[in-house]
C-alpha positions as CSV (number, residue, x, y, z in Angstrom):
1,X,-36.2,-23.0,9.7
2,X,-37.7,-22.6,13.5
3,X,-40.3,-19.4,14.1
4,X,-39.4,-17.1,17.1
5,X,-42.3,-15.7,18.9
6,X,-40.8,-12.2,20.1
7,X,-43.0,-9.5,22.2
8,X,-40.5,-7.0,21.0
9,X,-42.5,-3.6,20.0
10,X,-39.0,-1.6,19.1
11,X,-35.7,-2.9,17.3
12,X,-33.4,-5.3,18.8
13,X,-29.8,-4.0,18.8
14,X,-28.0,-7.3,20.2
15,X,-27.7,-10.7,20.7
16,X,-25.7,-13.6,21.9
17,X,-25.7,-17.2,21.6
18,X,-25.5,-18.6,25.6
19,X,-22.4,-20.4,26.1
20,X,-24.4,-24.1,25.7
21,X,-26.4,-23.1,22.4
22,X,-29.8,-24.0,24.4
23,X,-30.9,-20.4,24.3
24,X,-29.9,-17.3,23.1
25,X,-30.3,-13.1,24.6
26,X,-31.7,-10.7,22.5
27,X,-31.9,-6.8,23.9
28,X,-33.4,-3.6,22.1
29,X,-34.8,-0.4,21.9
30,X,-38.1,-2.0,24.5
31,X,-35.9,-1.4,27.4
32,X,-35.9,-4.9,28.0
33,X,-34.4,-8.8,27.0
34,X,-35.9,-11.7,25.4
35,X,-34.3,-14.7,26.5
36,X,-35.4,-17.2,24.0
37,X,-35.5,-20.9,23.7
38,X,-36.4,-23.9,21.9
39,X,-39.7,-25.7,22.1
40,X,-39.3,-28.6,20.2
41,X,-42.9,-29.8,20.5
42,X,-44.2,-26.9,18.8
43,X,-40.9,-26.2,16.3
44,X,-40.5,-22.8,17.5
45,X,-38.3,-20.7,19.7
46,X,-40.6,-19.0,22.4
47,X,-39.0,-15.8,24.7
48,X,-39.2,-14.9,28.5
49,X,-38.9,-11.0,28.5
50,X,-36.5,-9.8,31.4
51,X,-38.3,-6.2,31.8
52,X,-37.3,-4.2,35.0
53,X,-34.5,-1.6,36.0
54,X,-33.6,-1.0,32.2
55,X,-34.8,3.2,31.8
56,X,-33.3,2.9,28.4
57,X,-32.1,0.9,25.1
58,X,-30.4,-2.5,25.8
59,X,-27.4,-2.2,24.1
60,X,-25.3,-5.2,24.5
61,X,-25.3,-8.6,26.3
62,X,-22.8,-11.0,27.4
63,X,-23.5,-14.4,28.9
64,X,-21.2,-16.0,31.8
65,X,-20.1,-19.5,31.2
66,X,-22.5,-20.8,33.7
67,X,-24.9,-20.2,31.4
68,X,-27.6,-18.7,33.4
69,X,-26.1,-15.6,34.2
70,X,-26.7,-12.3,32.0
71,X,-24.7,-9.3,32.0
72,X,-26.3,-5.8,30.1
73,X,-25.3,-2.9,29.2
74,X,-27.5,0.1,28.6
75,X,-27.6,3.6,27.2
76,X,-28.7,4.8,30.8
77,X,-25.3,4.1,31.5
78,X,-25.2,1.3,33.3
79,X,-24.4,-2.4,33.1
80,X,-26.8,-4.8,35.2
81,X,-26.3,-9.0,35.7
82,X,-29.4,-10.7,35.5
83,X,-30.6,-14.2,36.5
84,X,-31.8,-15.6,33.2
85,X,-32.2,-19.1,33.7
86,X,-35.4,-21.1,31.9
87,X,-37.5,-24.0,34.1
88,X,-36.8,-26.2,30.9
89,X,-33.3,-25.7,29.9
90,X,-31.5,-25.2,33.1
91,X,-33.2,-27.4,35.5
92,X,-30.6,-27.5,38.2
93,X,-30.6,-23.7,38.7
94,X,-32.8,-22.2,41.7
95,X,-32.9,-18.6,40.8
96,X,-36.0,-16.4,40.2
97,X,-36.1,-15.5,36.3
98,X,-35.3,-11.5,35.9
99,X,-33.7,-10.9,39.4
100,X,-31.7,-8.4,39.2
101,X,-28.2,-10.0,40.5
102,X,-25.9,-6.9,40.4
103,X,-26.4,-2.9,39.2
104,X,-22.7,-1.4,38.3
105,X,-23.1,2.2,37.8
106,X,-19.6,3.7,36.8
107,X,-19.6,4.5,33.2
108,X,-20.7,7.9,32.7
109,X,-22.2,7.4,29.5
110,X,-23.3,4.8,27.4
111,X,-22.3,1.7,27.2
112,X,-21.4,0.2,24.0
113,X,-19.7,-3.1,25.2
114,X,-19.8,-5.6,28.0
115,X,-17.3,-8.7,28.1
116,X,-16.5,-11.8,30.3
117,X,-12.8,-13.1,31.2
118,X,-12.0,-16.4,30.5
119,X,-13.0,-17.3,34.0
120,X,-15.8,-15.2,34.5
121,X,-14.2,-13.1,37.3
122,X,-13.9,-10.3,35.9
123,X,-16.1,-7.9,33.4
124,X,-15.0,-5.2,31.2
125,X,-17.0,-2.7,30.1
126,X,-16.7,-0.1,27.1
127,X,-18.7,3.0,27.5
128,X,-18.9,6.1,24.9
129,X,-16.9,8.4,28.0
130,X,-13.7,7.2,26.1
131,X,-13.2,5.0,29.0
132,X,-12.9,1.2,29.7
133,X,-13.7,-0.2,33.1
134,X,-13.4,-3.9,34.3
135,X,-15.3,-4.8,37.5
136,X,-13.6,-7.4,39.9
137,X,-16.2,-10.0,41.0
138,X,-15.6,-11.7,43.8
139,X,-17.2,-15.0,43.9
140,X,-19.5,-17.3,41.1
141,X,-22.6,-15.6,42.1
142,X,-22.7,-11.9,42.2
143,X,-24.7,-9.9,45.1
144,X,-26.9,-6.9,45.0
145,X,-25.8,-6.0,48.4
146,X,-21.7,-5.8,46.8
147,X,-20.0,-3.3,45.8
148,X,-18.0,-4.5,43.4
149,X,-14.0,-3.5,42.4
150,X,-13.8,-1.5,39.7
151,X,-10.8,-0.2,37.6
152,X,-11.2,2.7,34.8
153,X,-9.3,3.5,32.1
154,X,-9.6,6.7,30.6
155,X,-7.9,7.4,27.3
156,X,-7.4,10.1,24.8
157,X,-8.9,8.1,21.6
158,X,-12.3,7.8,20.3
159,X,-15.0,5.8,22.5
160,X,-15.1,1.6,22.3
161,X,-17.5,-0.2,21.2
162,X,-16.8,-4.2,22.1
163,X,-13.6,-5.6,23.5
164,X,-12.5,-9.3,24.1
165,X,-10.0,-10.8,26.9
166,X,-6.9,-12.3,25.1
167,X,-6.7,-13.6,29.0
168,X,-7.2,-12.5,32.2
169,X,-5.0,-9.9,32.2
170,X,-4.8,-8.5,28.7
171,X,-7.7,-7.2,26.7
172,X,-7.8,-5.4,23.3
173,X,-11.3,-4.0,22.6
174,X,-12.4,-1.7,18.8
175,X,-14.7,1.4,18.6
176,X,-14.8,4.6,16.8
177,X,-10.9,4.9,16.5
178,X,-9.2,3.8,13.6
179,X,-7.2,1.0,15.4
180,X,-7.5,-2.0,18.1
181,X,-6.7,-0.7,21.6
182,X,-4.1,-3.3,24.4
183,X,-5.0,-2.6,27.7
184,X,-3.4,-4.4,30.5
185,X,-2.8,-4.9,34.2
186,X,0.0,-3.7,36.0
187,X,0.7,-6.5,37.4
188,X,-0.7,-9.9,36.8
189,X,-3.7,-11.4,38.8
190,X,-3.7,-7.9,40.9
191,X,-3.3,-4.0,40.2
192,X,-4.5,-1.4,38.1
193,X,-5.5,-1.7,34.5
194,X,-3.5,0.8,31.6
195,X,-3.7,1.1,28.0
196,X,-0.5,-0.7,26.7
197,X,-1.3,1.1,23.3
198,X,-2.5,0.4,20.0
199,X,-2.8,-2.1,17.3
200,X,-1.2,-1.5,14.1
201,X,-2.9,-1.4,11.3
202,X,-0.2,-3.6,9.1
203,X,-1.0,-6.3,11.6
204,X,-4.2,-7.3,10.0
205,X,-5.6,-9.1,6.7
206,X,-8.9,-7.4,5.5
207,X,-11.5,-10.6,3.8
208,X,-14.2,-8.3,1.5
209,X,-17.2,-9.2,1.5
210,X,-18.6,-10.8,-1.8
211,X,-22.4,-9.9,-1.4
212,X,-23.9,-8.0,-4.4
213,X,-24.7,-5.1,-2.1
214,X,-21.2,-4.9,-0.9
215,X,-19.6,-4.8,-4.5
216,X,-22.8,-2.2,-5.6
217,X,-22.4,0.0,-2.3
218,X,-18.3,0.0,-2.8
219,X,-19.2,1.5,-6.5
220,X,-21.4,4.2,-5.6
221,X,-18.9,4.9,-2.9
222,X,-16.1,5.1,-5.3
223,X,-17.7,7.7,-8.0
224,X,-15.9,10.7,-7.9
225,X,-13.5,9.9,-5.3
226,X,-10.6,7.6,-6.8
227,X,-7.7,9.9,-6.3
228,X,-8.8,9.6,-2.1
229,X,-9.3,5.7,-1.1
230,X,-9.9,5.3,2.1
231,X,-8.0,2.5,3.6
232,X,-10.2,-0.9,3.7
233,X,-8.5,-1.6,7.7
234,X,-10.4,0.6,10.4
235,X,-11.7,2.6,7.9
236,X,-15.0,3.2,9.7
237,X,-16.3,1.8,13.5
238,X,-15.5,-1.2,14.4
239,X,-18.4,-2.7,16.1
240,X,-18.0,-6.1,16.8
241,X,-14.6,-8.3,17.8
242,X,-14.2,-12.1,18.4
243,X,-11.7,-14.6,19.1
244,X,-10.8,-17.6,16.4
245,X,-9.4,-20.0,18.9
246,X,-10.7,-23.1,20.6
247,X,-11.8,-22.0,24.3
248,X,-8.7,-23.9,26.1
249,X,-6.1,-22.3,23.7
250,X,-4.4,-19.0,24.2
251,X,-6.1,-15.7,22.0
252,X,-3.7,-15.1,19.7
253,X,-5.8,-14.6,17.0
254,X,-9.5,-12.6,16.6
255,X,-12.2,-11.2,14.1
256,X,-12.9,-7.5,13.8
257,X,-16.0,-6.4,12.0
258,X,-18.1,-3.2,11.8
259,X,-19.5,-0.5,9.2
260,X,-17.1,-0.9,6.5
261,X,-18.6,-4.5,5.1
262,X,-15.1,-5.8,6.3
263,X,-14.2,-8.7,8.3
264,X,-10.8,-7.9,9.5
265,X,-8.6,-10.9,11.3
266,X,-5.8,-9.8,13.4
267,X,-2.7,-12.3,14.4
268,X,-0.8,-11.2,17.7
C-alpha cells in the first residue's frame, strides 16, 4: 500500500487510470485535477493540480491514448482538453503542464460523461440536456484557436451519464433511463450521428454483488414491498460502462454498473 499526497479540500467525483498505468486523473468538487504519479524513492504517489478555467465541479475525465492528453468535463457545462504530462513520466513530451489545449462549449448543461474513440479522433460527450454530442478532432494535437466539428444528438429519454465507442462509428452510452442507448453515424467515417435505439433489457446478465452491505441494504429494501420487485437490470442509474475486450478486438461485449450494487454485462 502506496500513500497519495492529495491537495484536494472538496470530494473527488472521478478518476481514470492513464492509458500506460504511470499515472492516474482524479477531478472533484475543488474545481480542479490532481494528476498523480508514483515516486518510488519516497513510496508514495505525489499530484500536480491542473487548476484554471474549471468555474465548477470536475465531473468526469478521459485520457487520450497518447497518454498525456486530458479531456474534462464539468458541471459549468463544458468539456476542456488539457496538457497533463509529468517531467518524470513522460519525458519526451514538450508541453507546458495545465495548458489549456481546447474549450468545447456545446452542451447546455452538465456534463456527466466524456469518452475517446478507438483512435482518438473523435470525443463524445453525454451532458444532462438529454443530448449526446461527439466533437470531430482534426489532427493528434488539438488547438485553442479550432473550432472543432461537432454533432448533437438530442433524444426524448432520460439524460446520459458515460458512454463507450463499440468503434468509430457506433457508440452505446447508460444514464438515468432504464436501458443502454445505440447511436450511430449515418454513414461511416462521415455524416451525422442518430440514435439507432435502445438496448434490450433481455440482452444482459445481472452478477450481484456479494458484499455484506449489499445483501443487508437489499433486505431493508425488500420489507414491505415483496409483492413489487423491481427488476435487478436498469433498475436505477447507470453510471459507469466499460468494454471487456482486448484493445485490438472488436466491442462486442461491455460492463454496466451504477446505483443498484449491480454489475450488469451486456453481449451484442
Amino acid at each position: 500500500m502506496s500513500m497519495l499526497a492529495s491537495t484536494f479540500n472538496r470530494a473527488a467525483l472521478c478518476v481514470q487510470w492513464s492509458p500506460r498505468e504511470n499515472k492516474f486523473a482524479l477531478g472533484g468538487g475543488s474545481r480542479s485535477v490532481a494528476v498523480c504519479y508514483y515516486q518510488e524513492e519516497n513510496n508514495w504517489w505525489l499530484s500536480k493540480l491542473i487548476r484554471k478555467k474549471h468555474t465548477s465541479s470536475v465531473t468526469c475525465v478521459s485520457w487520450h491514448s497518447n497518454n498525456w492528453l486530458l479531456a474534462t468535463g464539468s458541471s459549468d457545462f463544458k468539456c476542456r482538453l488539457f496538457a497533463a504530462n509529468i517531467s518524470s513520466v513522460d519525458a519526451d513530451v514538450k508541453r507546458k503542464f495545465g495548458e489549456l489545449l481546447m474549450e468545447v462549449d456545446v452542451a447546455k448543461n452538465w456534463v456527466h460523461g466524456v469518452t475517446w474513440s478507438p483512435s482518438c479522433a473523435s470525443l463524445a460527450i453525454c451532458a444532462h440536456d438529454s443530448c449526446v454530442h461527439v466533437v470531430d478532432l482534426e489532427g493528434e494535437v488539438p488547438s485553442i484557436d479550432k473550432d472543432p466539428k461537432c454533432y448533437t444528438v438530442k433524444f426524448p429519454q432520460l439524460p446520459q451519464c458515460a458512454a463507450l465507442f463499440l468503434d468509430e462509428n457506433r457508440l452505446v452510452s447508460v444514464g438515468f433511463h432504464d436501458k443502454p442507448l445505440l447511436f450511430k453515424r449515418e454513414s461511416a467515417g462521415t455524416g451525422m450521428w442518430v440514435m439507432e435505439g435502445e438496448l434490450n433489457a433481455k440482452d444482459t446478465q445481472a452478477k450481484k454483488s456479494s458484499s455484506k452491505f449489499a445483501a443487508a441494504s437489499s433486505m431493508f429494501g425488500g420489507s414491505g414491498n415483496s409483492g413489487n420487485k423491481a427488476k435487478p437490470t436498469y433498475a436505477r442509474v447507470k453510471t459507469d460502462i466499460k468494454k471487456m475486450v482486448k484493445d485490438n478486438q472488436v466491442v462486442n461485449k461491455f460492463s454496466v454498473s451504477g446505483m443498484d450494487q449491480n454489475l450488469d454485462t451486456v453481449t451484442l
